[in-house]
C-alpha positions in Angstrom: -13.6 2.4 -17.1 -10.0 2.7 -16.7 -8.1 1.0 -14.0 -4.4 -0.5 -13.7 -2.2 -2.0 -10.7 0.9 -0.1 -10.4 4.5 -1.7 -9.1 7.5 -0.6 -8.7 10.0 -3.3 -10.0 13.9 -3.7 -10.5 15.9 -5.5 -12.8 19.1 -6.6 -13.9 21.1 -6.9 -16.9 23.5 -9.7 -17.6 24.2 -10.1 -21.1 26.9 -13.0 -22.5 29.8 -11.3 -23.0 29.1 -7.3 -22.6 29.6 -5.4 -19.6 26.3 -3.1 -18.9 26.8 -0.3 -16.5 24.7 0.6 -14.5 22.9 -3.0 -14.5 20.5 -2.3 -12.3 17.4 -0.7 -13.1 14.2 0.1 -11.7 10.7 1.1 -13.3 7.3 1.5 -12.7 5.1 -1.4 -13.9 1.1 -1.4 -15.1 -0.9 -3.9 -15.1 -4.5 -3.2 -16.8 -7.0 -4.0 -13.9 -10.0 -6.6 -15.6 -13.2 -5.5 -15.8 -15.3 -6.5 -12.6 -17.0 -9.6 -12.9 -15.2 -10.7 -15.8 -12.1 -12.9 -16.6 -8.7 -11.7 -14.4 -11.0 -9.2 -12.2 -9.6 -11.0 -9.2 -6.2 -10.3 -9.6 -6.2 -8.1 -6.2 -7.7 -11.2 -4.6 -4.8 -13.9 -5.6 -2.0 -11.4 -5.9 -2.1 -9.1 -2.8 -2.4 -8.9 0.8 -3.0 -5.9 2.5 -1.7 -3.2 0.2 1.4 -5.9 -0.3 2.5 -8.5 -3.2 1.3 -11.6 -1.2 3.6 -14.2 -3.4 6.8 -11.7 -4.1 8.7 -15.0 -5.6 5.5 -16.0 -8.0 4.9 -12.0 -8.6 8.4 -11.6 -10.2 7.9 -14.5 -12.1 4.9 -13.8 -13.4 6.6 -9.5 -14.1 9.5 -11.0 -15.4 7.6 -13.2 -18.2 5.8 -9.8 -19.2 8.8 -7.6 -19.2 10.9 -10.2 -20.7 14.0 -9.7 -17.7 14.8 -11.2 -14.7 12.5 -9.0 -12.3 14.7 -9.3 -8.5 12.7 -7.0 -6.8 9.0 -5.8 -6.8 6.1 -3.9 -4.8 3.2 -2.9 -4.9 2.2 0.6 -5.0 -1.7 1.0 -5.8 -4.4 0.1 -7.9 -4.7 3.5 -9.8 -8.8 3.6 -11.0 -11.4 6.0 -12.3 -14.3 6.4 -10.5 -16.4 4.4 -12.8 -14.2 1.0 -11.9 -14.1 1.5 -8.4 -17.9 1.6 -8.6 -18.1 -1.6 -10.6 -15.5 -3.5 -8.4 -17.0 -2.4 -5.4 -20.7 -3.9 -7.0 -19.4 -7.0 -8.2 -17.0 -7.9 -4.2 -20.8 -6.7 -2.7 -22.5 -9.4 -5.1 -20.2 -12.3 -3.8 -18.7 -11.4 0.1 -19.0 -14.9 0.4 -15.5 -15.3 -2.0 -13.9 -13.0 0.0 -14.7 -14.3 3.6 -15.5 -11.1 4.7 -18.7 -9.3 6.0 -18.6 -5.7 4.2 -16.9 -4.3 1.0 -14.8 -2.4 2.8 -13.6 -5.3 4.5 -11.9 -6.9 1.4 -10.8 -3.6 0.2 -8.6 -2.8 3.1 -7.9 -7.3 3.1 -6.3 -6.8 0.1 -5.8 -3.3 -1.4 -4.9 -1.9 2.3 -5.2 1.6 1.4 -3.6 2.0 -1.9 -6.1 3.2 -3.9 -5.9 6.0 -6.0 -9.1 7.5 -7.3 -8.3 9.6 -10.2 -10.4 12.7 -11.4 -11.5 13.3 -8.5 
């Protein structure tokens, strides 16, 4: 299984006493999507909203302790999955609608992934 959420973030440089130009930057960010049912698989669930960073302030934080800058901007672009994972998140939201306050799968994918999903090899 092979799965990741994908952001686009930007960041600036500011170093004591050296002028950076430019100092603005902007790059594409991965975070490995956990393995449904285990520890981290809901990520989508506490960090998005409908295809959208739900927390943008807590997000950056959290991008800018990975990426070791200040992160000042940052969005979500999709969760980019295999076949395999999709199946295996889609099993394990099914085994527990409840969590989710929803009534179908679909449901909580469009609640939180809106429809950035991006099924590669297909």
């Amino acid at each position: 299984m092979d799965a990741a959420y994908v952001f686009a973030v930007a960041f600036r440089l500011d170093p004591d006493g050296t002028a950076v130009d430019p100092d603005r930057f902007e790059a594409t960010m991965e975070i490995p999507a956990g393995e449904p049912g285990t520890d981290g698989w809901l990520f989508f669930r506490d960090r998005l909203w409908r295809g959208e960073i739900g927390d943008e302030p807590s997000f950056r934080t959290l991008a800018s302790d990975r990426l070791g800058v200040e992160v000042t901007e940052a969005s979500f672009r999709e969760l980019r999955t295999d076949r395999e994972h999709l199946d295996a998140l889609r099993s394990a939201i099914g085994d527990d609608l409840a969590r989710f306050n929803a009534d179908s799968v679909d449901e909580v994918v469009r609640k939180y992934l809106g429809s950035s999903v991006h099924v590669r090899g297909e």
